[in-house]
N, C-alpha and C positions, 0 to 999 in steps of 0.2 A: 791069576797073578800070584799065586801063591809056589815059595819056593819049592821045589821037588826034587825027586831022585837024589844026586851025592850031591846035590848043592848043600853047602852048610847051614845051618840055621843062623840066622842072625840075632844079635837084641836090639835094636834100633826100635824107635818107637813106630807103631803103625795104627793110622786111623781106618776104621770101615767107614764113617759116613762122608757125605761131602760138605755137612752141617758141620763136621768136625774140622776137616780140609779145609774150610770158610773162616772159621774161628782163629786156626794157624795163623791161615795168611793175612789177617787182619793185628794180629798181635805183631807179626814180621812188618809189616807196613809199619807199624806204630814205634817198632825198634828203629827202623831205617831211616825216620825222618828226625828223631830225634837223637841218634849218633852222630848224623853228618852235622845237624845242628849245634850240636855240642861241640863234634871235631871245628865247626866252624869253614867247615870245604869238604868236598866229596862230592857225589854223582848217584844223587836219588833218582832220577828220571828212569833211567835202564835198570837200576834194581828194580822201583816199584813193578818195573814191564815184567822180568822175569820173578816176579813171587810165584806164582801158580802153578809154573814148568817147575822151578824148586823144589814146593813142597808134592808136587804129584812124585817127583824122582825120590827126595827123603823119607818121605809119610808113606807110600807104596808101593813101590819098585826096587828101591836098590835094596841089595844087603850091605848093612855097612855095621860096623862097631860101634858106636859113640866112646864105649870103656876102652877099645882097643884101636883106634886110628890105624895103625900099621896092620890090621887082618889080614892074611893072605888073600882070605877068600871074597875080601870085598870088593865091589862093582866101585870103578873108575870114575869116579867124576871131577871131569876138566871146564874150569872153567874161564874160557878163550876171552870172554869178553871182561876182562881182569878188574877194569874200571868199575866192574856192577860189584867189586866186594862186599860191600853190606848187604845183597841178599844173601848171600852165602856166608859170610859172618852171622847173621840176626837166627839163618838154619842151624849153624853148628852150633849155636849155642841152644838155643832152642832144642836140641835133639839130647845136649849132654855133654858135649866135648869140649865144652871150660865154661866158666863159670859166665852168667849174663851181665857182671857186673862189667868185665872186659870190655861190653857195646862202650862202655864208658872214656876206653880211652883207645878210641878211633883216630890215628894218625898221629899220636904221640910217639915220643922221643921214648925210645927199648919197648913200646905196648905192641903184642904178639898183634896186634890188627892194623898190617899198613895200610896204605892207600889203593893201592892195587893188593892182589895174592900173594901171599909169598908162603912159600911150601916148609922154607927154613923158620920162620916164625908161629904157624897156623895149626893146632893139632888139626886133621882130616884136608887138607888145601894138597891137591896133589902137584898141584904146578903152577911154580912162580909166572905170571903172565903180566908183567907189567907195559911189555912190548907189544899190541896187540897184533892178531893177525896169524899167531902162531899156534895156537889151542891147536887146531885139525891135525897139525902134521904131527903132534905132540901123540894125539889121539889116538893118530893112525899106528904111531912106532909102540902104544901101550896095548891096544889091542891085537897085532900080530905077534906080539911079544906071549902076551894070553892063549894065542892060538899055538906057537909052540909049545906050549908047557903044556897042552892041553888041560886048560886052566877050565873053568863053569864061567869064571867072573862076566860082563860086560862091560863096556866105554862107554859113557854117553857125555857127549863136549857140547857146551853151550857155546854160542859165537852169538852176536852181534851182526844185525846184519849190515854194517856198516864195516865191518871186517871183513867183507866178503867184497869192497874195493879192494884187497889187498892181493896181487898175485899168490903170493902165497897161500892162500886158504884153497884155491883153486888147482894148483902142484899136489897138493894133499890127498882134492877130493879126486884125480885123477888115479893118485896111489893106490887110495883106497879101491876103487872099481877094479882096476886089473889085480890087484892081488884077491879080491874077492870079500875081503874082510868085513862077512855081518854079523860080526859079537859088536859090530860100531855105531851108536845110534848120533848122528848131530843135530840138534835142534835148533836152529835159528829165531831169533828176538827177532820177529822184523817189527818191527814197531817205526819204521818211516824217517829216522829223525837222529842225524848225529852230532859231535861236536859243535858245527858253525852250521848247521842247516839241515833241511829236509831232503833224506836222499837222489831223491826226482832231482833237485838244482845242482845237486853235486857230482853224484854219478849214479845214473839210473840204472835200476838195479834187473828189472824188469824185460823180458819174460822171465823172470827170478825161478819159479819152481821149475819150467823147461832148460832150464840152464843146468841144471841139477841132472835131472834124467839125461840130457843128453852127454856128460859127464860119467854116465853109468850106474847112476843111482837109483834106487826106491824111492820113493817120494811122494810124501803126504804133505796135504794143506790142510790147516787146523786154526782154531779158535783157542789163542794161545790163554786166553782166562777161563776156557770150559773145561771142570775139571773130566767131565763125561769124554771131551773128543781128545783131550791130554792122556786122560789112562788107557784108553782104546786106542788110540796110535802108537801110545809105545807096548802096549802089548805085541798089538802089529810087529811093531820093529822087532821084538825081540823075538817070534818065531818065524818070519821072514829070514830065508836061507839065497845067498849063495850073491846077496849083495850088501851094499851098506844100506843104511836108511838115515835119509834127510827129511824133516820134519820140520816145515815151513809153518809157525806160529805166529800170529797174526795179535799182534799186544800193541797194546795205548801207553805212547809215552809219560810215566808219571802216573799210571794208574791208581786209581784210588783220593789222588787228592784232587780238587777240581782245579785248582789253577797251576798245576803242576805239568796237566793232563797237556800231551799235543806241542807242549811249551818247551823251544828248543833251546831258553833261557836255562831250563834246570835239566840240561844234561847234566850241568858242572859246577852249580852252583846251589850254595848251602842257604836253608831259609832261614830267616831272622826270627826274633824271640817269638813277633807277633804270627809271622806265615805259621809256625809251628803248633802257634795252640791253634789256628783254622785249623790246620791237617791234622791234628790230634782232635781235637771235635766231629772232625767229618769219619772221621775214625775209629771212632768212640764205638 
């Protein structure tokens, strides 16, 4: 996992253990529920799901800057599912690239952290997603773009798998396969559970990873909070040639707090003084 050859070096922080990995994502959990808290509205549910694909991508895998955002040479991270902002805020700060006091003014009026991503506001946000459903195709035009420049970098775009109701994400993954594009890793939240419901009653999503394959893809199913099958699949992905790779994570919605967990109440909805010091104890 280690970078090599002309790849650049990076300064981005990197942990070896998974003891360390655990610690991250325990501190990130503890930002996320107490910025949406504070913002008073947000969408803890789908961040807590994706803590662990985050920090496996910032803490070991990518090369990215924190002092320099704009690096040439840094690995692409889109993130499609726009709504989970605060896992990706609670990261970038956490790594370096502005200050943590900023968790603090989560959806205010001029504060660089909207509600959804926004790439003109956010040092390291590469793409405004406030529309979802578009990440893939974003993903797909940044990593053929990489491949002409004969660039080292990767793409790796998180989606939601509740954005994969969306014709669109599926235009995309077809792009991808016939142009061949595997500098593209996507990883899916499937975590079961959207907006108004549990995917099964809305639109089932299932045979979900044959769907994928037969689309043209690579394709791994994973234990989306094991950091052991998260760093080993996207190693996979990253020297798997001559397709994309989709990476079917299997995450608890609201992971980490226990009444959070499964509850399609807090896709979208912020806890109150008292939920907050539970999930700040259970958190602890």
């Amino acid at each position: 996992m280690t970078p090599s050859g002309n790849i650049p070096k990076n300064d981005a922080p990197v942990f070896s253990s998974r003891e360390d990995l655990a610690a991250v994502s325990k501190r990130l959990r503890r930002d996320i529920v107490t910025m949406i808290a504070k913002a008073g509205s947000g969408h803890p549910g789908g961040s807590l799901s994706a803590v662990e694909i985050v920090v496996s991508l910032y803490w070991k895998i990518m090369r990215h800057k924190p002092a320099d955002p704009s690096w040439s040479g840094r690995d692409r991270f889109i993130l499609s599912k726009g709504h989970a902002a605060p896992v990706l805020y609670a990261s970038l700060a956490e790594c370096g690239y502005f200050a943590k006091s900023e968790l603090d003014t989560l959806r205010q009026m001029d504060s660089i952290l909207q509600g959804h991503a926004d790439r003109t506001s956010t040092p390291g946000v590469e793409m405004s997603s406030g529309s979802l459903g578009q990440g893939l195709s974003f993903a797909v035009g940044a990593a053929l773009a990489g491949r002409l420049d004969k660039a080292p970098w990767r793409v790796y775009a998180l989606l939601s798998d509740g954005e994969c109701d969306e014709g669109q994400t599926w235009e995309a993954a077809m792009s991808a396969a016939m142009f061949k594009v595997d500098n593209l890793t996507a990883i899916v939240d499937n975590n079961g559970i959207q907006l108004s419901g549990f995917n099964k009653d809305i639109m089932e999503l299932y045979p979900f990873p044959q769907k994928w394959w037969c689309f043209g893809w690579h394709v791994m199913e994973i234990d989306g909070h094991d950091f052991n099958q998260l760093l080993n699949a996207l190693d996979v992905a990253r020297n798997f040639k001559g397709q994309p790779t989709a990476i079917i994570a299997h995450t608890v919605k609201g992971k980490g707090v226990s009444f959070m967990e499964n509850n399609v109440d807090f896709h979208g909805k912020a806890p109150n003084a008292e939920q907050l010091e539970k999930a700040l104890k259970e958190l602890a």
